[in-house]
C-alpha positions in Angstrom: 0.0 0.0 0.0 1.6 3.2 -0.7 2.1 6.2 1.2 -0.4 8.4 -0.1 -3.4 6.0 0.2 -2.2 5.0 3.7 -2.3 8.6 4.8 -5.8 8.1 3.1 -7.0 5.9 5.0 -6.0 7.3 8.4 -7.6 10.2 7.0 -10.8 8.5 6.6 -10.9 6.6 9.8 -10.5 9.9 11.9 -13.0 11.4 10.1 -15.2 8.7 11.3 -14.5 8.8 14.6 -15.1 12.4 14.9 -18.5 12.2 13.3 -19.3 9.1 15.5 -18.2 11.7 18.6 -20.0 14.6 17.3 -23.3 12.5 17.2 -23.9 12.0 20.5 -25.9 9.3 19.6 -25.7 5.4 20.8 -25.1 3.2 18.4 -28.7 1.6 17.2 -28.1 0.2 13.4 -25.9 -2.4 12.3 -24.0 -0.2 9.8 -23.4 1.8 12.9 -21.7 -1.4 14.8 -20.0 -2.1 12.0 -18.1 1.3 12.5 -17.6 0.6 16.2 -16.4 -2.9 15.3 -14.0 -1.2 12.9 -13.0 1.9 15.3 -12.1 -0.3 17.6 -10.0 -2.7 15.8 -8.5 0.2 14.8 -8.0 1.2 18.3 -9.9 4.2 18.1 -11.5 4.7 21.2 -13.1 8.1 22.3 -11.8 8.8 25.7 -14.5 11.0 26.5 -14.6 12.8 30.0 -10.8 11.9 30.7 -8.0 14.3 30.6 -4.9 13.7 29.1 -1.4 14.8 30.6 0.0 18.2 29.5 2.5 17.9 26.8 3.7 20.1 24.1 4.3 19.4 20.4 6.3 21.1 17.7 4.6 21.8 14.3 6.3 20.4 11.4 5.0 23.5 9.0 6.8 26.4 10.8 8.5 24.8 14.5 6.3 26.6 16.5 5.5 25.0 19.7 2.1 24.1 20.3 0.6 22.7 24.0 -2.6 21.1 24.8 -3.5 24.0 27.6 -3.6 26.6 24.6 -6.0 24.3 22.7 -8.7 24.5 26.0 -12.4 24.9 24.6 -11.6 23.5 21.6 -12.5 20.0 19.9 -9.6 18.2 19.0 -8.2 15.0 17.6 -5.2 13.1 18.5 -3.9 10.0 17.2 -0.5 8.7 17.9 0.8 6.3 15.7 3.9 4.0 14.6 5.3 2.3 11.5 8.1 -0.2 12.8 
């Protein structure tokens, strides 16, 4: 699979779980458990309510430093990943 369609993909599967988050809804249809069968094989769970430890990240367009605390109030997706 190249790169690009990888990338893709990852694309698409975040873009998933944020609409399944912004829903609100429980899962009721089977297309719907599908998606959390898939989500979770994928081992994308919300962690909804929970807070994650401070930590600060660099941005690969310009360096700047970016830290969770400045992104408070706002939705956000992370997703940590590794290709070994």
């Amino acid at each position: 699979m190249s790169k690009g369609r990888r990338t893709l993909g990852v694309l698409a599967a975040a873009l998933a779980v944020v609409a399944v988050m912004l829903s609100g809804m429980p899962s009721a249809t089977p297309a719907d458990k599908a998606l959390d069968d898939l989500l979770f094989d994928l081992q994308l769970v919300p962690l909804e309510g929970k807070t994650p430890p401070p930590f600060e990240l660099e941005r690969l367009g310009d360096g700047q430093k970016v830290t969770l605390a400045s992104q408070k109030g706002q939705a956000l997706f992370l997703y940590f990943w590794a290709t070994w």
